[in-house]
N, C-alpha and C positions, 0 to 999 in steps of 0.2 A: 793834745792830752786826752785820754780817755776820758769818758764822762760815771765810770765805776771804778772805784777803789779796788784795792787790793782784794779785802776781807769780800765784797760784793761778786765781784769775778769769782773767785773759790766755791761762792756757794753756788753761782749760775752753773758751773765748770760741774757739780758735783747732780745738781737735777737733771742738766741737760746728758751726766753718764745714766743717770737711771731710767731718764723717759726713752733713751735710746734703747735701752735692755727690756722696756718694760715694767721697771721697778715699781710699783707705787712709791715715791718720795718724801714719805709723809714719816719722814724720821730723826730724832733727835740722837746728840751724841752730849753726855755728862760724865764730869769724872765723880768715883766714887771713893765712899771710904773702906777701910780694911775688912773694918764687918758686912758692908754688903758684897766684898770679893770672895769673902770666905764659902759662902754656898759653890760661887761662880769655880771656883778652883776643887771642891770636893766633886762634885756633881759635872762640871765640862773639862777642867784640865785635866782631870785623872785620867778623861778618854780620850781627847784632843793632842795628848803630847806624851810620851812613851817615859819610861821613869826615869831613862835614862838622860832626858832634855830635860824635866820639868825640875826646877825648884822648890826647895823643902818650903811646908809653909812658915815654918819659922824663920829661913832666910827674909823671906819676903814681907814678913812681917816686920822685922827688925828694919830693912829697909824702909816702909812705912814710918816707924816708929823715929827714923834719924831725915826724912822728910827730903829722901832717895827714890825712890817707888812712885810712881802713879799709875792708876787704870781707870782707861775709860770704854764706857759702852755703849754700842748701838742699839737704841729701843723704839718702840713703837707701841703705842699703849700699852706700857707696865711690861712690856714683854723686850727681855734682852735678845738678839739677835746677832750679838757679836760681842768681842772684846778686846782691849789693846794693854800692852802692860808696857811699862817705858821706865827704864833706869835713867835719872836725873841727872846733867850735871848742869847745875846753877849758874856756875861760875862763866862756864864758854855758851851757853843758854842754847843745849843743844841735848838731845836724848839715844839714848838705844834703845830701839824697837825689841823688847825684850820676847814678848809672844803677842801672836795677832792670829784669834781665831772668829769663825761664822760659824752659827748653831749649823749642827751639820742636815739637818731638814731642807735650812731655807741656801745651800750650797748652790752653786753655778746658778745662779740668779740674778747677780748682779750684784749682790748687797757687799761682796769686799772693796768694790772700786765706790761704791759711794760712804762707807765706812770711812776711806781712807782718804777722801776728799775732804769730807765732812771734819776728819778729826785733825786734816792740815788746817781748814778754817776758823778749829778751835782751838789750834793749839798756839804758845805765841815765841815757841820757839825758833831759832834757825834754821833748822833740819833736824832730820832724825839718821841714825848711821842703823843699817840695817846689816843683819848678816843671811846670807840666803848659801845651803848647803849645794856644794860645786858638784856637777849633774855629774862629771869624768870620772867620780870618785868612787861610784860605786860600776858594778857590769849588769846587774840587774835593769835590765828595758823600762819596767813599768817606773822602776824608782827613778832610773834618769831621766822620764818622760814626766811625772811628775816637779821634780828640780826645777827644771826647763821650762814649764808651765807658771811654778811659781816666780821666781828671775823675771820671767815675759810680763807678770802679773804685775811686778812692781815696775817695769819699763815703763809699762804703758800707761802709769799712774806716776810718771814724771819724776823717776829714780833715776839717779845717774849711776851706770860701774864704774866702779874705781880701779885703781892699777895696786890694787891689793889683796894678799890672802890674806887669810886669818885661820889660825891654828887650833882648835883650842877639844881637850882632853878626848882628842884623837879622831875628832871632826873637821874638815877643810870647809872653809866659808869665802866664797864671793862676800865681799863687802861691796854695799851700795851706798850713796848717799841720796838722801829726798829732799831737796831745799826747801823750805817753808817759808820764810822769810826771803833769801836773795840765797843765789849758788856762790859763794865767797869760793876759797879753794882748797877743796873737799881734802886733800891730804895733810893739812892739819888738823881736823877733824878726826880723821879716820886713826889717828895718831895716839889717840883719849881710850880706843877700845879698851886697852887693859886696862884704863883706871875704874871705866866702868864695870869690869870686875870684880878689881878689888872691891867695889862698895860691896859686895854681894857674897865673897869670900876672901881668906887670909894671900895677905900678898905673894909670899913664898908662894901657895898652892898657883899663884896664877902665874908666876915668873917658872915655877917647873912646868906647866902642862900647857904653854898658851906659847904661841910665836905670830908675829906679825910679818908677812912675806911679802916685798913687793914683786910685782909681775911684770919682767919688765920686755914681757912678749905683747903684750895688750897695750903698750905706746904707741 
């Protein structure tokens, strides 16, 4: 038997990505409340995410409010560095990686893989169900080079693909799953997607515009 626990390996796992990049490691992850999101979303998500992805702030606050919503952030004296938002579900104690961005200064440097270490060590859920947009989908080079990079991003920080699409208001999504806890079996999981929408809007709006596809090439 090992002689480190779970929560101890995570955070080794999470300094030993940064000393390997270079990082200074010297950084904390806190979840916050509404009113300290509310700068984080005028001032970085308005540039971080195109209007067409980002969420009204009143959704989001609402979900806040019904205690659906959490964000948490990477900081380093007083100074945020990143941020994660995650739709809640209590019940199967698992999340949706709603948005996950890094100040874009301190970008390819290393700080998303220790972010993302960091905030499986803090977090005490199962997993997180991710959706990462399918590189095929568009013909644009740059934009499939980026897709690609991101998917690789979450491989490599112990994502698994799943044998699933996801649909949703005219966007195709790779769904992954990130185990946190243990990898149980990620397709009933992956199964929750719409209801994590509904939290967010009316069900109707999510049963017309959202479809769940399985892949049954990638068996």
């Amino acid at each position: 038997m090992s002689v480190f626990n779970l929560q101890t390996r995570k955070v080794i796992c999470a300094i030993i990505v940064g000393y390997e990049r270079g990082v200074n490691v010297d950084y904390s992850v806190r979840a916050i409340s509404f009113d300290e999101f509310k700068p984080i979303y005028d001032e970085r998500m308005m540039v971080d995410f195109p209007d067409n992805e980002r969420r009204s702030v009143r959704s989001i606050r609402r979900m806040f409010r019904h205690s659906k919503y959490e964000v948490y952030v990477l900081e380093k004296e007083n100074h945020v560095y990143g941020y994660a938002c995650l739709i809640k579900d209590e019940g199967e104690n698992i999340a949706l990686l709603d948005y996950y961005a890094i100040d874009k200064a301190h970008r390819s440097e290393g700080l998303g893989s220790v972010f993302l270490q960091l905030l499986k060590q803090t977090l005490s859920y199962q997993g997180l169900l991710i959706e990462s947009e399918r590189p095929n989908d568009t013909e644009i080079s740059e934009e499939i080079h980026i897709r690609e990079r991101r998917i690789d991003f979450y491989l490599r920080n112990d994502a698994k693909m799943t044998h699933y699409y996801w649909d949703a208001f005219g966007v195709g999504y790779h769904l992954l799953w990130l185990p946190i806890d243990e990898d149980n079996d990620r397709r009933e999981y992956v199964a929750k997607i719409p209801e994590f929408y509904r939290s967010a809007m009316p069900g109707y709006y999510v049963r017309k515009h959202t479809s769940l596809i399985e892949n049954n090439e990638s068996k």
